[in-house]
N, C-alpha and C positions, 0 to 999 in steps of 0.2 A: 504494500500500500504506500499512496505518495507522504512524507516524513512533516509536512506542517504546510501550511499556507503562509506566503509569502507578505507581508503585511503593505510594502510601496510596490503594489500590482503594475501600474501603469508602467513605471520605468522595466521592471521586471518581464513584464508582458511584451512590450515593445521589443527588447533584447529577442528574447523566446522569438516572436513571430520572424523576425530579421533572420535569426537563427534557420528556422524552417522553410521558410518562403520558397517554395522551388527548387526543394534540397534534402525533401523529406526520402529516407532509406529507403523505399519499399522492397528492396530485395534483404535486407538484413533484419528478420521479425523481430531480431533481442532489441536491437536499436531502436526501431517501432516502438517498440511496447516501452521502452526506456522512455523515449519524448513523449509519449502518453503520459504517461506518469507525471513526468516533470512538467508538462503541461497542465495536468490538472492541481498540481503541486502550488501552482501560480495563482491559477485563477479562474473564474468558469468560461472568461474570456478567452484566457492563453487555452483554455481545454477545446471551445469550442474554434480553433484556431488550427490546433491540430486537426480535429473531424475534417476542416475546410482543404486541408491537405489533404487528407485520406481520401473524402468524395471529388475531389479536381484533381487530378495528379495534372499534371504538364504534356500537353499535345507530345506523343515518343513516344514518354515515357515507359518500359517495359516491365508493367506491373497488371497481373490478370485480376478481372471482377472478383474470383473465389478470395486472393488476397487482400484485397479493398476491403471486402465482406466480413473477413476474419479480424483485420483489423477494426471496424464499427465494431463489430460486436465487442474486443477488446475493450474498447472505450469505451462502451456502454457498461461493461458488467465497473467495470472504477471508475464510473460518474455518475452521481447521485444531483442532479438537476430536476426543477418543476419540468423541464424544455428538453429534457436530454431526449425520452421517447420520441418525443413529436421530430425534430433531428435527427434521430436515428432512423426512423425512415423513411426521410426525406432524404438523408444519403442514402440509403441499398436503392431509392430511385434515379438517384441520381447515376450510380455505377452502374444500374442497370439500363441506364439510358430511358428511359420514361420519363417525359416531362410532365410533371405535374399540370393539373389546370391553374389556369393563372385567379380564379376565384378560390380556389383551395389555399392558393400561398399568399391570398388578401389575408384570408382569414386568420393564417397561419400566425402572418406577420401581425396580425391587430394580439393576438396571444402572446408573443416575442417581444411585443411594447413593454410589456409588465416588469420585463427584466433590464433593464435601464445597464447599458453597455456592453451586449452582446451582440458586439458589429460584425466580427465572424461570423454567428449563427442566423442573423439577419441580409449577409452575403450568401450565404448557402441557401437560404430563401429564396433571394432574390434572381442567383443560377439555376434555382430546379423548374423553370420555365420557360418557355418561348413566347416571352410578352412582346408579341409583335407591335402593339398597341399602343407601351410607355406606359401603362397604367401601372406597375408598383412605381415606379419614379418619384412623384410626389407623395406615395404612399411611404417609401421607404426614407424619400429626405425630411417628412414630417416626424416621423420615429426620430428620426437623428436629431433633428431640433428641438423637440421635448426632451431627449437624454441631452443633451447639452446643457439644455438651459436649468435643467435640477441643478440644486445646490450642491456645492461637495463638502 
């Protein structure tokens, strides 16, 4: 299990996601499950940061759906979140190539409001569809504006 939470997230979190950005192991599963860890170690942010690597690997990259899939599940069974389920399979859809409907991840994201700084898990939202339309847009910079403007 991950060893404490990190008390200055933002600095720490930023580090972390800089860290993974387009670099996450998927061929090395100890390494995987290590940045899970340390991700959730962080924050529910730096957690759901990692999932956003896990369900988008990098146009190439040579990592199969079965591995993506064992990975979520990974990080599901060590994250304990109101939002972790509802993410959890919004990525095996996302690896599975099914885009969600885009009134499903309205709704989704009106749920994802609640948790004030989950811009990771609110990206993964915003990728599991084909909003040809532009309708999350304002949807998704109105979530942003409300967690901004809370106090810290």
């Amino acid at each position: 299990m991950p060893a404490r939470i990190i008390v200055n997230s933002n600095a720490a979190e930023k580090e972390f996601r800089d860290e993974i950005d387009c670099r996450f192991p998927y061929g090395d599963l100890d390494q995987c499950k290590s940045l899970i860890d340390r991700g959730i170690a962080i924050s529910p942010e730096a957690a759901f940061a990692v999932l956003h690597e896990i369900c988008r690997p990098g146009r190439g990259v040579p990592v199969s759906a079965d591995r993506l899939i064992q990975l979520v599940e990974y990080w599901r069974s060590r994250f304990d979140h109101p939002a972790a389920e509802m993410l959890r399979e919004v990525a095996h859809s996302m690896i599975l190539k099914r885009d969600l409907p885009v009134d499903e991840v309205i709704a989704r994201m009106g749920i994802l409001a609640e948790y004030p700084g989950l811009y990771s898990a609110l990206a993964i939202l915003y990728f599991s569809c084909d909003d040809v339309e532009g309708r999350l847009d304002p949807i998704m910079a109105g979530i942003k504006k409300r967690w901004a403007d809370l106090p810290r």
